[in-house]
C-alpha positions in Angstrom: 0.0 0.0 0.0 1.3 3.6 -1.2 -0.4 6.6 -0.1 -3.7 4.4 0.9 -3.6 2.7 -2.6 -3.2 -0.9 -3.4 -0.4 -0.8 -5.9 0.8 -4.2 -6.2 2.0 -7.1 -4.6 5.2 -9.2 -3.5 5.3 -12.6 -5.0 8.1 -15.0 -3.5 7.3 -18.3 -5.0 6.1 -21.8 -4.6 7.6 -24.1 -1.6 6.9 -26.6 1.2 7.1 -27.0 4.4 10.3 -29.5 5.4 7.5 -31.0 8.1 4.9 -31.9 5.7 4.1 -35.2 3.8 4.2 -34.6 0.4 1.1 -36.4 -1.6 3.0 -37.5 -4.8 -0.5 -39.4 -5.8 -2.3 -36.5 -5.8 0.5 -34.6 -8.1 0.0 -38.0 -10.1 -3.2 -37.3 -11.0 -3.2 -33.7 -11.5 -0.8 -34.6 -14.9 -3.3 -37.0 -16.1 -6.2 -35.3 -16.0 -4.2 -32.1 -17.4 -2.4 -34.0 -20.1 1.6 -33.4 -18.6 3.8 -36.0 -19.0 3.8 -37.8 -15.9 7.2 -38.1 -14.9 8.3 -35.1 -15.9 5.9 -33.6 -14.0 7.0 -35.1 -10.8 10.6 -34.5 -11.3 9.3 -30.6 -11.4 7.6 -31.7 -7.8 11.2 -32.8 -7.2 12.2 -29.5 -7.4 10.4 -27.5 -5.2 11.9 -26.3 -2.6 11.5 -27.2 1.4 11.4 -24.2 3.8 11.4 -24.5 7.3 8.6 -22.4 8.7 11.0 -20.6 11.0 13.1 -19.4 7.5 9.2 -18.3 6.2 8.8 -16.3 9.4 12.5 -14.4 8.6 11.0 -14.0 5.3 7.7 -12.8 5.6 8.9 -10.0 8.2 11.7 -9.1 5.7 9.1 -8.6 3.2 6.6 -6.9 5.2 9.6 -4.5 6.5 9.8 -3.4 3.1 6.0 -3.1 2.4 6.1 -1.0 4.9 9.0 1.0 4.1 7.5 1.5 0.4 4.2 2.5 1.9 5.7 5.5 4.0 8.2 6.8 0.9 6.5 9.7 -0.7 5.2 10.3 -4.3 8.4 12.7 -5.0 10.7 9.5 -4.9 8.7 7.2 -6.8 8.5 10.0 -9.8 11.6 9.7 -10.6 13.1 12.5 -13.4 10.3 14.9 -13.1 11.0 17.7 -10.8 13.1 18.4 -7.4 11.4 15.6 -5.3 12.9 13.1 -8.0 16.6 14.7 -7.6 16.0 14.2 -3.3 14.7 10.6 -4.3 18.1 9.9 -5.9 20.2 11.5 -3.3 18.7 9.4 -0.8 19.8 6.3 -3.0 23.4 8.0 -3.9 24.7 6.5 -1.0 23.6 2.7 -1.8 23.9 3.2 -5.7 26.4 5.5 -7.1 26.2 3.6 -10.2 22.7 4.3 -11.1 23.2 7.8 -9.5 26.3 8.3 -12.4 23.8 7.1 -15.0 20.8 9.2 -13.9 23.5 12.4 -14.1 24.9 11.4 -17.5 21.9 10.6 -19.3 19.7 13.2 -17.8 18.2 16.4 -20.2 18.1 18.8 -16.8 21.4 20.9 -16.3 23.4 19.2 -13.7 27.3 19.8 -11.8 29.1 18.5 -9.4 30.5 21.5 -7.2 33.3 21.6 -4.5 31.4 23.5 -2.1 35.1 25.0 -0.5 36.2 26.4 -3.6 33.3 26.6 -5.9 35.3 24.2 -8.6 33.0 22.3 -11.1 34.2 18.4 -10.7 32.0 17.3 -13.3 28.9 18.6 -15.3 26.8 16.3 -18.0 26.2 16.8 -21.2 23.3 19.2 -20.9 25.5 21.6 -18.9 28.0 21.7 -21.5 25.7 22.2 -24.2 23.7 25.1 -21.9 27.0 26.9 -21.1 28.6 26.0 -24.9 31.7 24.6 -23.8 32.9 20.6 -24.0 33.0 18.8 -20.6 36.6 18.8 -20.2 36.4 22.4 -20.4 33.2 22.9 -17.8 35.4 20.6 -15.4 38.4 23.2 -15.4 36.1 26.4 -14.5 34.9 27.3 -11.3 31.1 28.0 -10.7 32.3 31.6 -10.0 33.2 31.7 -14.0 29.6 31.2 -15.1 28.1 33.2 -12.0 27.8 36.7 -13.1 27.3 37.6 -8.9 30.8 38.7 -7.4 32.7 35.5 -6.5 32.5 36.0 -2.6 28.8 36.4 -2.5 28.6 33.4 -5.0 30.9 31.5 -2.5 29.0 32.7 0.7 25.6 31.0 -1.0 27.3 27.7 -2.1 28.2 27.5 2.1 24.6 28.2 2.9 24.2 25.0 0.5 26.6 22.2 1.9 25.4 22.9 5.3 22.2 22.6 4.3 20.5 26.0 5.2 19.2 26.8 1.7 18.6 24.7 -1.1 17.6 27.2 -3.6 18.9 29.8 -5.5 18.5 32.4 -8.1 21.0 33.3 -10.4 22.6 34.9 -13.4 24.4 32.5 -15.1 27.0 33.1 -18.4 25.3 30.9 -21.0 26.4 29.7 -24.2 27.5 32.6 -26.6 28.4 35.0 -23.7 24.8 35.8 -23.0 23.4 36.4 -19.8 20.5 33.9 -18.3 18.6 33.5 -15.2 18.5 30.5 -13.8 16.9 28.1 -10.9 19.8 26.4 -8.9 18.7 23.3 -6.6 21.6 22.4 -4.5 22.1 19.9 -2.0 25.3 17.9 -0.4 26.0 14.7 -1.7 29.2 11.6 -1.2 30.7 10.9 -4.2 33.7 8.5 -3.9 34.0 9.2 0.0 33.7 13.2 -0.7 31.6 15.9 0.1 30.2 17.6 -2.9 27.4 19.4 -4.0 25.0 18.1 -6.7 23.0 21.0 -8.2 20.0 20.8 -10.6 19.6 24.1 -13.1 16.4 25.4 -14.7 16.7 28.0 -17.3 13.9 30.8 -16.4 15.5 33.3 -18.9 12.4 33.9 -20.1 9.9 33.9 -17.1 12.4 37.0 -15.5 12.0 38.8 -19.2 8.8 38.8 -19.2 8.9 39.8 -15.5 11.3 43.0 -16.5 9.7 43.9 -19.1 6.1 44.1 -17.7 7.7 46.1 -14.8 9.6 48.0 -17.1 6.4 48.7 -19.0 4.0 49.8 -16.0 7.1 52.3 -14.8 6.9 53.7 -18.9 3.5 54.3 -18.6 3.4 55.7 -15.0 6.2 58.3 -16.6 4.1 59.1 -19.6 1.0 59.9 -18.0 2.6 62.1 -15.1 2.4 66.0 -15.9 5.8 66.7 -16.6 7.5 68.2 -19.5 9.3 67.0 -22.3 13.2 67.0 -21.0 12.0 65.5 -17.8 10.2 62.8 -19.4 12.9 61.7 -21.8 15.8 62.0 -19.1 13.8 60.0 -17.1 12.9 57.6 -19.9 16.5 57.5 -20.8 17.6 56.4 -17.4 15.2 53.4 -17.4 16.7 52.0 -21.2 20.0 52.2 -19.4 18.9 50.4 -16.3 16.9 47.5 -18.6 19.0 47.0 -21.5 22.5 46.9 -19.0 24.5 49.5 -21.7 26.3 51.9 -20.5 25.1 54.7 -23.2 21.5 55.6 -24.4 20.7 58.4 -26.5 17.3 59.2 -27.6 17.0 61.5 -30.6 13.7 63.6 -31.5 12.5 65.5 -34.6 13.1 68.9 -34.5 11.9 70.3 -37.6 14.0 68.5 -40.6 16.5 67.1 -38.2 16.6 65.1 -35.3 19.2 65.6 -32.9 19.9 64.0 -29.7 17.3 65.5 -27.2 18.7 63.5 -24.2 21.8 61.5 -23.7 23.3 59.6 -21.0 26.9 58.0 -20.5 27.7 59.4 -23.9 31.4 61.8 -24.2 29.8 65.6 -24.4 32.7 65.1 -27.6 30.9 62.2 -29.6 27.1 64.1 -28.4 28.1 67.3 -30.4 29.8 65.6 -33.4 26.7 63.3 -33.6 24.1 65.6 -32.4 22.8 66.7 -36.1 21.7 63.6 -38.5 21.5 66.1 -41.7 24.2 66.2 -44.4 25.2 69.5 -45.0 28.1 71.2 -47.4 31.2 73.0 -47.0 29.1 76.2 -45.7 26.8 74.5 -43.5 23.8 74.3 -45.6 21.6 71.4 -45.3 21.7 68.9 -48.4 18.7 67.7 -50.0 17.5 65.2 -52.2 16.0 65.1 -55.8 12.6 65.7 -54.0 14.0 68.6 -51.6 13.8 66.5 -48.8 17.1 66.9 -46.1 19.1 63.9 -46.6 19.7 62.1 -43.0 23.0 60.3 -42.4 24.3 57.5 -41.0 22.5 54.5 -39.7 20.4 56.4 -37.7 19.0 58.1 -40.8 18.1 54.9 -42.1 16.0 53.7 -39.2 14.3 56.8 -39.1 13.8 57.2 -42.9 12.2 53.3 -43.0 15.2 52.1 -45.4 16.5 48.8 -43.9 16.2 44.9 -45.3 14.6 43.0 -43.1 16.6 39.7 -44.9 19.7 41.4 -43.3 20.9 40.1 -40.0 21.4 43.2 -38.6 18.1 44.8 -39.3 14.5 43.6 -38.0 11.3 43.0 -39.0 10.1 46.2 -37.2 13.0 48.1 -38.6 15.4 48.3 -35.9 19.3 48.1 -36.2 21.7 45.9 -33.9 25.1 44.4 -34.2 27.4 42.9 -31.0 30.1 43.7 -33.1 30.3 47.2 -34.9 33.8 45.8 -36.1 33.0 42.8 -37.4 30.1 44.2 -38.8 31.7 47.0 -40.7 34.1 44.1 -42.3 31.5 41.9 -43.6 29.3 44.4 -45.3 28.9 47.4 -48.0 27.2 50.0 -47.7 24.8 48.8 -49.8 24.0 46.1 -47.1 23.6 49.0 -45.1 21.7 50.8 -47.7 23.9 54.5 -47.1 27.3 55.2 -46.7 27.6 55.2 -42.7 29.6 57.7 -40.4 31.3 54.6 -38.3 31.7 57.3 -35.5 30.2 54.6 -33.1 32.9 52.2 -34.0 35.6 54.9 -34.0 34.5 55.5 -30.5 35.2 51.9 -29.3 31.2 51.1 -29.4 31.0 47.6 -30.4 27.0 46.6 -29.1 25.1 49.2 -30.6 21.1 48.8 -31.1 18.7 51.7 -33.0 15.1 51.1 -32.5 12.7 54.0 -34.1 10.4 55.7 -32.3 7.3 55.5 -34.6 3.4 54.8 -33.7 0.5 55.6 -35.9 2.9 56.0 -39.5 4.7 58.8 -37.9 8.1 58.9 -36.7 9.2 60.7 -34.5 12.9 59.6 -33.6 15.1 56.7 -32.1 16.4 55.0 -29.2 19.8 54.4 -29.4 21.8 52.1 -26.8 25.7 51.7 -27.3 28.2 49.4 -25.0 32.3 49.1 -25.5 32.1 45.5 -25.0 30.6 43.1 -27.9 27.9 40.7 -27.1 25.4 42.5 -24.9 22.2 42.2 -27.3 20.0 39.1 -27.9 16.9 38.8 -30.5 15.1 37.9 -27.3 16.4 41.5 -25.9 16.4 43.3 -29.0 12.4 42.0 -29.1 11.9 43.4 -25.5 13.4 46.8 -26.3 11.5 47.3 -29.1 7.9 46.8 -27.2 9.1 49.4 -24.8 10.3 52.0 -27.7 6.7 51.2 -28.9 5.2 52.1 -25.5 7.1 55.3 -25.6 6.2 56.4 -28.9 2.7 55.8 -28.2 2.8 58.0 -25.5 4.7 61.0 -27.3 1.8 60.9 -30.3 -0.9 60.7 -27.5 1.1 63.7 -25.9 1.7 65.3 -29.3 -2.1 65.2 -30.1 -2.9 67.3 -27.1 -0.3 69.7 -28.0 -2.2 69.7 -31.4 -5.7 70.5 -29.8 -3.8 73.0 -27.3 -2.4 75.1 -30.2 -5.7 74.6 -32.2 -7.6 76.3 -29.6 -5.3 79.3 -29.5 -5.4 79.4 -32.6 -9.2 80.1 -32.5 -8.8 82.4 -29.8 -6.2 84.3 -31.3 -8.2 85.0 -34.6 -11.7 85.8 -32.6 -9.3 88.3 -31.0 -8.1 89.9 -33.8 -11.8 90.1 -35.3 -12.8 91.7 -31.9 -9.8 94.3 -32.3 -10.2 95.3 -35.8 -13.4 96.4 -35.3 -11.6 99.2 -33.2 -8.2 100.0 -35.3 -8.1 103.6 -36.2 -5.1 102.2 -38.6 -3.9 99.5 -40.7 -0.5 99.8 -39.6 -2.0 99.1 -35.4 -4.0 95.8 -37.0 -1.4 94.6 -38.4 0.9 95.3 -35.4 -1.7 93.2 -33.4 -2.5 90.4 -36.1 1.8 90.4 -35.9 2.0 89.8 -32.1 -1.0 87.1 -32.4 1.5 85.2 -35.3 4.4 85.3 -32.8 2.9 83.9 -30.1 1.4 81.4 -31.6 4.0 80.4 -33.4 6.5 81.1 -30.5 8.9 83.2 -33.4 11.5 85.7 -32.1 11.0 87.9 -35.4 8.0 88.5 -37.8 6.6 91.4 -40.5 3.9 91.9 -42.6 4.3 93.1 -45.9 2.2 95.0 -48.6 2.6 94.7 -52.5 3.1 98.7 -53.5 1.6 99.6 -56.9 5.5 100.0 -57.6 5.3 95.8 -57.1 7.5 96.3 -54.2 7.4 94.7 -51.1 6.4 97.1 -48.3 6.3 96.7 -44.4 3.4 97.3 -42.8 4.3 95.9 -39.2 7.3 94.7 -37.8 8.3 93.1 -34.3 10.6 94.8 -32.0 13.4 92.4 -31.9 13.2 93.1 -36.0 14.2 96.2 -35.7 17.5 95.7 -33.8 18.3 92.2 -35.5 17.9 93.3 -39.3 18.3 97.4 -38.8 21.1 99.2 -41.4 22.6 102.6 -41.1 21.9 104.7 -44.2 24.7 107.4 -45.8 23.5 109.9 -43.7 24.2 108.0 -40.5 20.4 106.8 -39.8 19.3 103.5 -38.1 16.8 102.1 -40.6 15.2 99.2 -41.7 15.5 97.8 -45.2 12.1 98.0 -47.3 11.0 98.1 -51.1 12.2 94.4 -51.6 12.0 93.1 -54.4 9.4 89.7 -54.8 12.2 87.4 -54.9 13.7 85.1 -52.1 11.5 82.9 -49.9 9.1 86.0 -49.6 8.8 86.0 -53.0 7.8 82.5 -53.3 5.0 82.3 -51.6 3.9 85.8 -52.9 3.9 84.7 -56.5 2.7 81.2 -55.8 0.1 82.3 -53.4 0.8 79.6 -51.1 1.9 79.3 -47.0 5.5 77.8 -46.8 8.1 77.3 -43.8 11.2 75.8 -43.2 13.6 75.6 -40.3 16.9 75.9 -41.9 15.8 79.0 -44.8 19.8 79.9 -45.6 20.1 76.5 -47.0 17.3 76.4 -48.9 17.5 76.6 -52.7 15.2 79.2 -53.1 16.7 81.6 -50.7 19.1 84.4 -52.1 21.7 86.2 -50.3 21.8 89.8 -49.8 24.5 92.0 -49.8 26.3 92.1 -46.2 24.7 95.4 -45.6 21.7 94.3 -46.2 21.3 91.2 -44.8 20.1 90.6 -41.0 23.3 90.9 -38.1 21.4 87.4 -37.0 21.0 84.3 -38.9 17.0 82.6 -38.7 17.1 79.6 -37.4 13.5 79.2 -39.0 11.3 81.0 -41.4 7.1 80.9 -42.0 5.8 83.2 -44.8 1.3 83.4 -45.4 0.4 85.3 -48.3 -2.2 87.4 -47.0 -5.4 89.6 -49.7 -6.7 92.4 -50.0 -10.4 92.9 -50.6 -11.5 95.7 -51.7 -14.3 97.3 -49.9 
C-alpha cells in the first residue's frame, strides 16, 4: 500500500514446508487429468523447494519491512526525473547506488554539476551543462562556478556554504550561458558523497524567459506611470533615458527627436559631451553649412540612424528587424563583412571609431509617424539578444505611443489658441483707427502662436514692391542698417524674390527651419542682410479685398 492505494504485490514463490508429507498421488493425477507428461511432472515436484517455517517467518517480516517502508516513501521519490522531489529521491539512493546515481547524471536532459562547495570548482557537469554553457565537458570541469556566475565570487561562495550545510537549497542566479549571454536561472543544490567526498549536486532550470517577461512588464508599468505624469518633455525623456539604461544593462542611451528637418539628440546619457556634439545633427550638409537635400528637396539624413528613421533597412539582413530596428554585438565585425549597400547608405562609423561595439537603433514610430530613435551603445561586444532586442523594441513602442498621444494634445492646445487668437483679432479690428495698429496686433498674435522671435507683414506697392506694414521689436534691432546719412533704418521696397517672393507669386503658406540652406533663398548684400541668422522662417500670403 502507497499513499492508501493498493499498488501491487510481493510474489516470492512456490515451496513446502520440510515438516509436511508430500502427496505425490495426488500430483499423479493432476498430470493426467491435465495432459503433462507424468514423470516429468513429478521430477518438477522434485524440485520445489522445502522451507522450514522458522526461514518463512524471517522472510515474511523481511518482506513486510519493506511493504512497509515502500508505503511510508513519498510520491516525489517514486517519480523519478520529473522535478526536485525526483533529484531528493536519488540523493537518498546515492549513498547505496552510485552507479545508477552516475547514469541518472549522464543521461539526464536537466542541467546538472558536481560542485566543490570549499572552492566553488566544477568536478564534473553532464552533457546538458555543456551544451547550456557552450563549452565541452573537459572544459566545464576546469572552471569554477564563480566563471559562469555573473554575482561577485565572494557572495557566490557565501551561498554555495549556505548550501553544503544545508541552510538553503535554492537559488536564483545569473548565469554566463552559451554565446556569452546572460541567463537567469533556478539552482537546486544539496550535499552529496561521491567517492568518499563531500560535494554538492545542483540541478539548473533555465527561467530566462519567465524573468523577461517579469522586466519587461515592470519596465512597462514604470513607462506608462512616466508618460501619464504632468511633466514636461526634458523631464520625461531623461527619465525615460535612465530606465533603457537600467533594462538593457549599456552603458550609453541616446534618444533622438524631430526637430523640424533634423533630429538631434534630445537626451543623452553615458555618452562623451565630444561624440554628443559631433553626432548631435543627422543632416548632411556642405562646405558652408547648408543642409543637403535630395532630388525631392527632402534633407538627406546620415548614418545608420537616418536609415532607421527614414524606414530604409532589409529585413533579410541580420542586422536589421522585421520592425526596422538596427543591432550588431560587433560594430567591427560588422563594418568588415558588409557594403554600404548592405547597409543601404554610406555610414559615419563614428560609433565604431568610439570603441562602441554593441550598438542597437530602435525607431520611435506609432501611428505611420516617426518621431525619432532610441539608441543604446556598450564598448564590449555581445550585450544584445533577439530575445532582448524583441523586448526593447515593445518598450520603444510604449514610448512612442505615448509621445503621439502627448503630441495630439499639444495639437488641440495650439488649435484652440489658434481660434482664440483669430476671434481676437476680429474683436480688435473692429476698433483699429489704422492699418499699420492691425497689423501690429495680427503680428504679435503670429508670434505667439507660433512662438517666433521675429516677424513682418508686408504690402505689394503699386510699384510691385514689397512694403512693411508691421514689424516686431526684436526686428528692428536684429535686421536694422545705417543709411549714408548715418540713420538707423530698416530695409524696405524688396523686391518679390527670395522665400518671400515664393509664396507671394505662388500664393501659397510655406516654412522651413533651416531658410539659408534652402534653394530658393538668395543672399543679400552684407549690408543688407540681417546681423542674425534665422534659425527658421514661415511666410502666409495674405489679400486684400476691396471694400
Amino acid at each position: 500500500m502507497v499513499g492508501g492505494r493498493h499498488v501491487g504485490n510481493v510474489f516470492a514463490g512456490q515451496f513446502f514446508f520440510d515438516d509436511e508429507r508430500v502427496d505425490r498421488e495426488l500430483f499423479r493425477s493432476q498430470a493426467r487429468e491435465y495432459g503433462f507428461e507424468e514423470e516429468a511432472y513429478l521430477t518438477a515436484l522434485d524440485s520445489v523447494p522445502l522451507v522450514s517455517r522458522e526461514a518463512l517467518n524471517s522472510c515474511m517480516s523481511f518482506f513486510t519491512k519493506l511493504a512497509g517502508m515502500l508505503s511510508k516513501d513519498s510520491y516525489g521519490r517514486i517519480r523519478l526525473a520529473r522535478s526536485v522531489a525526483e533529484r531528493d529521491a536519488l540523493l537518498d539512493s546515492v549513498s547505496a547506488s552510485e552507479e545508477q546515481f552516475r547514469a541518472m547524471f549522464e543521461r539526464h536532459k536537466a542541467v546538472m554539476l558536481l560542485i566543490d562547495p570549499e572552492g566553488g570548482a566544477i568536478i564534473d557537469g553532464n552533457d546538458a551543462a555543456a551544451q547550456f554553457y557552450g563549452c565541452a565537458r573537459d572544459r566545464l570541469r576546469a572552471l569554477t562556478i564563480q566563471d559562469l556566475n555573473e554575482l561577485p565570487p565572494d557572495q557566490v561562495a557565501a551561498e554555495y556554504r549556505k548550501a553544503a550545510a544545508e541552510e538553503r537549497n535554492y537559488f536564483m542566479f545569473p548565469h554566463r550561458a552559451a554565446g556569452g549571454e546572460t541567463r537567469w536561472v533556478d539552482v537546486y543544490s544539496a550535499p552529496i558523497q561521491v567517492q568518499g567526498k563531500n560535494l554538492l549536486f545542483s540541478v539548473i532550470h533555465d527561467i530566462n524567459d519567465r524573468e523577461r517577461g517579469k522586466t519587461e512588464r515592470e519596465a512597462n508599468i514604470e513607462l506608462l506611470a512616466l508618460l501619464n505624469a504632468e511633466t514636461d518633455l526634458p523631464e520625461l525623456m531623461k527619465a525615460t533615458a535612465a530606465l533603457f539604461k537600467a533594462v538593457s544593462g549599456c552603458e550609453a542611451v541616446g534618444i533622438r527627436l524631430q526637430e523640424a528637418e533634423d533630429f538631434p539628440y534630445f537626451e543623452t546619457t553615458g555618452f562623451p559631451d565630444e561624440f554628443v556634439e559631433m553626432e548631435r545633427s543627422l543632416c548632411a550638409r556642405d562646405e558652408c553649412g547648408a543642409v543637403l537635400r535630395d532630388s525631392q528637396g527632402y534633407p538627406i539624413h546620415e548614418c545608420m540612424c537616418g536609415n532607421i528613421i527614414n524606414g530604409r533597412f532589409d529585413p533579410d539582413l541580420p542586422f536589421f528587424t522585421l520592425r526596422g530596428s538596427f543591432w550588431t554585438n560587433c560594430t567591427t565585425d560588422l563594418l568588415a563583412s558588409s557594403s554600404e549597400a548592405d547597409r543601404q547608405a554610406r555610414t559615419r562609423n563614428r560609433c565604431n571609431g568610439e570603441g562602441y561595439e554593441s550598438v542597437a537603433l530602435l525607431p520611435l514610430r506609432a501611428g505611420g509617424e516617426t518621431f525619432g530613435l532610441v539608441q543604446l551603445n556598450d564598448h564590449r561586444p555581445g550585450c544584445f539578444t533577439s530575445h532582448s532586442i524583441r523586448m526593447m523594441e515593445n518598450l520603444v513602442s510604449t514610448v512612442a505611443s505615448g509621445l503621439a498621444e502627448r503630441r495630439s494634445r499639444e495639437r488641440a492646445v495650439r488649435q484652440t489658441r489658434l481660434v482664440d487668437g483669430i476671434n481676437r483679432i476680429f474683436r480688435e479690428a473692429l476698433g483699429s483707427a489704422t492699418e499699420e495698429i492691425l497689423g501690429e496686433l495680427c503680428l504679435a498674435e503670429a508670434q505667439e502662436l507660433t512662438e517666433s522671435k521675429i516677424g513682418f507683414i508686408g504690402e505689394i506697392g503699386s510699384d510691385g514692391l514689397l512694403h512693411d506694414v508691421a514689424m516686431s521689436n526684436p526686428a528692428w534691432v536684429a535686421c536694422g542698417m545705417t543709411s549714408p546719412a548715418g540713420h538707423r533704418r530698416l530695409p524696405g521696397d524688396f523686391k518679390l524674390h527670395d522665400l518671400y517672393g515664393r509664396v507671394l507669386l505662388e500664393g501659397r503658406g510655406f516654412f522651413t527651419n533651416d531658410p539659408l540652406s534652402h534653394p530658393d533663398h538668395v543672399a543679400f548684400p552684407r549690408v543688407t542682410r540681417c546681423s542674425r541668422p534665422f534659425s527658421g522662417s514661415l511666410w502666409s500670403p495674405m489679400a486684400r479685398r476691396s471694400a
